[in-house]
Backbone bond lengths (Angstrom), bond angles and torsions (degrees), N, CA, C in turn:
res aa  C-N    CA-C-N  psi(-1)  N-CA   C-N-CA  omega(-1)  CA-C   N-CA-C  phi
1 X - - - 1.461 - - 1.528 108.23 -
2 X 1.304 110.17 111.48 1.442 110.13 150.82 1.834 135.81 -10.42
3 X 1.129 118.70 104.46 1.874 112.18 174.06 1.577 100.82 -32.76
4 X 1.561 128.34 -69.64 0.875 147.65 -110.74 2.165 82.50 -99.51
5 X 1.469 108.12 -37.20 1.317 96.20 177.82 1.711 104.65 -86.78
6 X 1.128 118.54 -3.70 1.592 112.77 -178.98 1.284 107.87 -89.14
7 X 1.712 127.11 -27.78 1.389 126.20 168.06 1.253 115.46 -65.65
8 X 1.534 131.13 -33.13 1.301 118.85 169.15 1.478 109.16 -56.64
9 X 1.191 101.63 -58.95 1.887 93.51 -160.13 1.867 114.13 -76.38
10 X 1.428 112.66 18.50 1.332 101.47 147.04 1.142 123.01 -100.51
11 X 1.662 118.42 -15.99 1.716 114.26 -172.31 1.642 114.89 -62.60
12 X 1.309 106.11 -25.82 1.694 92.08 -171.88 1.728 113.95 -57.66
13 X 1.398 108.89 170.61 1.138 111.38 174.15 1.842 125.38 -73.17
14 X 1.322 89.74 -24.02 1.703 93.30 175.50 1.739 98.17 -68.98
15 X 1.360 108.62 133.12 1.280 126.67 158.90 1.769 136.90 -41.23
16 X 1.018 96.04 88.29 1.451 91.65 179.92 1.618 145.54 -120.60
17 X 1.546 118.06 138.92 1.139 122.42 -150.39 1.716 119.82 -95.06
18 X 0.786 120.85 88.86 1.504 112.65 150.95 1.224 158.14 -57.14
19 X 1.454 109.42 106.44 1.631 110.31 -174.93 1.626 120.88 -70.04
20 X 1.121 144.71 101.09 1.119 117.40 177.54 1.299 104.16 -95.00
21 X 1.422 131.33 123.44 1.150 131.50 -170.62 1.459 111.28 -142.72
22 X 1.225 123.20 -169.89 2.010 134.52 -176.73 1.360 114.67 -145.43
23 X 0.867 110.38 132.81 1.906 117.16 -179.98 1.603 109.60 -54.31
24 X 1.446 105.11 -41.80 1.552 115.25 -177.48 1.974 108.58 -86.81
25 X 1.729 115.02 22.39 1.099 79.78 -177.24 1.755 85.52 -121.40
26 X 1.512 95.83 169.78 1.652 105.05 -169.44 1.618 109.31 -71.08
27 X 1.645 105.33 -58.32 1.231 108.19 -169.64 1.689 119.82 -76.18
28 X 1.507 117.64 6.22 1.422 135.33 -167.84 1.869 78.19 -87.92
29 X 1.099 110.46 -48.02 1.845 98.93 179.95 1.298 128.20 -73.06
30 X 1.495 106.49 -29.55 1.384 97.83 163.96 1.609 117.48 -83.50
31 X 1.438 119.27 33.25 1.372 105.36 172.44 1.771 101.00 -120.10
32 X 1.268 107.85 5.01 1.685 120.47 -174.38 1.868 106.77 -62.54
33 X 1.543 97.88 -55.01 1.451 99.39 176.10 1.324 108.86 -78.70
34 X 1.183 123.99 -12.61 1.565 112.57 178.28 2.050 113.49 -73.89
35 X 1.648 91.35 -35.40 1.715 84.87 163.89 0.826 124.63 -101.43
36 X 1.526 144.32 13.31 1.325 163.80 126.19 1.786 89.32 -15.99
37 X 2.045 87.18 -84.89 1.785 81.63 -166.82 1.892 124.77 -61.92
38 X 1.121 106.83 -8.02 1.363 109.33 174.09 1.241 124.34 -64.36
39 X 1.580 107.02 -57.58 1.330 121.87 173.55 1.987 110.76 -57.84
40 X 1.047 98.32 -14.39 1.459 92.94 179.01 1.180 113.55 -97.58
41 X 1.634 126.30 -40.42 1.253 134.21 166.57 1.620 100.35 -47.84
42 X 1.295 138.45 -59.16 1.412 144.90 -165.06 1.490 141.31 -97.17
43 X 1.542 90.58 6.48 1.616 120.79 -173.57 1.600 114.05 20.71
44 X 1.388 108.96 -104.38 1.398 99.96 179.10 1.676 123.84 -106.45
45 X 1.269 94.08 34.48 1.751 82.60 -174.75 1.750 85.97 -115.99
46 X 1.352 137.61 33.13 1.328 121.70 105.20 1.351 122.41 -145.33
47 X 1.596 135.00 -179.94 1.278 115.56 -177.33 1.399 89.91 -111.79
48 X 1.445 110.62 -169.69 1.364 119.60 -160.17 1.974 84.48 -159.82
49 X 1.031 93.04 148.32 1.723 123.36 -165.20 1.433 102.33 -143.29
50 X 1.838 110.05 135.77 1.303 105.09 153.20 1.270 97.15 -136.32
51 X 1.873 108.52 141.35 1.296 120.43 178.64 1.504 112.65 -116.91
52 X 1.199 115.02 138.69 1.660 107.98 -169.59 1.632 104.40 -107.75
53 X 1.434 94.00 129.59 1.610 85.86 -153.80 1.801 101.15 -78.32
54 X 1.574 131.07 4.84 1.381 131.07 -173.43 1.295 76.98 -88.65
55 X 1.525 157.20 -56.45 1.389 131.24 -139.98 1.260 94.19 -104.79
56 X 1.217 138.24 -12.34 1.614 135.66 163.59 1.150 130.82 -109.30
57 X 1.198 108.43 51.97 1.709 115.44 174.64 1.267 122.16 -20.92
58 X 1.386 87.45 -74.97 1.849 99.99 -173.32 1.577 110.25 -65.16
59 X 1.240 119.20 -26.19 1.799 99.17 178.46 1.526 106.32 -87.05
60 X 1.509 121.40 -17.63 1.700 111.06 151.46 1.056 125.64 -69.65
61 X 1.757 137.97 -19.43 1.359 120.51 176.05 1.394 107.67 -92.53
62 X 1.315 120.10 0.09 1.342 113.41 172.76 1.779 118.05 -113.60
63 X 1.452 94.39 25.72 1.739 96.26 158.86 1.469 102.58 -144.03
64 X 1.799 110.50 24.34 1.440 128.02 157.46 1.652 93.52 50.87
65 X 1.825 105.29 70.65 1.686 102.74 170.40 1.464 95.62 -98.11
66 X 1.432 109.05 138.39 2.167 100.83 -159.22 1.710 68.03 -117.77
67 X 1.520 147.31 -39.41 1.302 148.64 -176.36 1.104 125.18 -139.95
68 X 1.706 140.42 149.25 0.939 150.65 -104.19 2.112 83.23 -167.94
69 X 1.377 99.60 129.44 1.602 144.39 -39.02 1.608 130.14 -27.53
70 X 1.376 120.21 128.85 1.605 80.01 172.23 1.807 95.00 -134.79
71 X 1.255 122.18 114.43 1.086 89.70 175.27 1.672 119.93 -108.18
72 X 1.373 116.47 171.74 0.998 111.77 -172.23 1.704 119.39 -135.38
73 X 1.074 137.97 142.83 1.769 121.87 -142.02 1.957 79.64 -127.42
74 X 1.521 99.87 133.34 1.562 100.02 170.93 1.216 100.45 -138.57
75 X 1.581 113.14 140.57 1.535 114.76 144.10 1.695 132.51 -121.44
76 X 0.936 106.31 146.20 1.561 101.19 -167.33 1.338 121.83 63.23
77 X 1.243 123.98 10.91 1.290 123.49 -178.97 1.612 109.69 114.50
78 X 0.783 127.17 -11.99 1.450 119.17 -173.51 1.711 115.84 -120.31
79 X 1.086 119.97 153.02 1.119 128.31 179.04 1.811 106.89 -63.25
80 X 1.248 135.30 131.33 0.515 145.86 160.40 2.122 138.86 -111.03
81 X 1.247 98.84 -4.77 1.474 117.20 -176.01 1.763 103.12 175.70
82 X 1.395 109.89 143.77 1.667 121.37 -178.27 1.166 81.99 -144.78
83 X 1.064 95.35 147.23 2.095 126.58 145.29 1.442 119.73 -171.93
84 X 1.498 106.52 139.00 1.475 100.32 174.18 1.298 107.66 -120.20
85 X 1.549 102.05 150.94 1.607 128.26 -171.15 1.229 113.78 97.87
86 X 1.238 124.58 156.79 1.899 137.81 -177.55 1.633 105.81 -34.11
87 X 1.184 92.16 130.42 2.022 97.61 -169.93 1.701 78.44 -123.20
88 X 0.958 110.88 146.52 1.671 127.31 -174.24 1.468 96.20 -77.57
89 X 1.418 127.93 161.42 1.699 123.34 168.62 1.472 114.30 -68.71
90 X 1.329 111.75 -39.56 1.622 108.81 -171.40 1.792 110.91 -59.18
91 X 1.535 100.33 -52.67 1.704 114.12 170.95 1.634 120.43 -46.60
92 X 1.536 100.28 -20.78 1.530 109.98 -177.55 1.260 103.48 -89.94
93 X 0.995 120.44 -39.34 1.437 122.89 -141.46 2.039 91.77 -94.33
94 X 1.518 113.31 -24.72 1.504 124.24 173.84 1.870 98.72 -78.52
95 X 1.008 135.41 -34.80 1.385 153.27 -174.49 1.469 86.73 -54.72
96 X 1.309 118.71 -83.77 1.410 137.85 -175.91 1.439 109.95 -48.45
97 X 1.242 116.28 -59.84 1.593 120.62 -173.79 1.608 106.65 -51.30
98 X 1.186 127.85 -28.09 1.122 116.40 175.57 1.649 128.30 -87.46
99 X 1.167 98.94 29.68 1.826 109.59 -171.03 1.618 93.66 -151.52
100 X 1.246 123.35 -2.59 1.388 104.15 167.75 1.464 118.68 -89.87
């Protein structure tokens, strides 16, 4: 993915989540159904993104992903919440609720 198309789709105001994750990593799969159920619990009041950090180098070394899962929640452009590794749905879904 393009920098230039990944800066658009964090500026809006709806909240949005990024997976940075790897095909080869274990716990990057167990976080698939976890935003599965999020995105369903929360439809559109946020989006959800997954970026794979082997085909996007450069937009992982420039939001310094050192491990995989990591996700990271933006609105309008700015970082607003990080963590890496399996975040439970309920913890996500409170993460989010507070920026919608």
């Amino acid at each position: 993915m393009a920098k230039a198309n990944f800066s658009e789709l964090i500026q809006g105001s709806t909240p949005t989540l990024v997976d940075f994750s790897a095909e080869w990593c274990g716990p990057c799969k167990m976080m698939a159904p976890i935003l599965d159920e999020v995105k369903a619990a929360m439809s559109d009041s946020v989006r959800i993104i997954k970026i794979d950090v082997d085909k996007n180098p450069a937009l992982a070394e420039s939001f310094q992903i050192r491990g995989v899962p990591t996700l990271i929640l933006f609105q309008q452009g700015q970082i607003k919440w990080r963590q890496s590794g399996v975040v439970p749905t309920e913890q996500l879904k409170k993460v989010i609720q507070g920026f919608v």
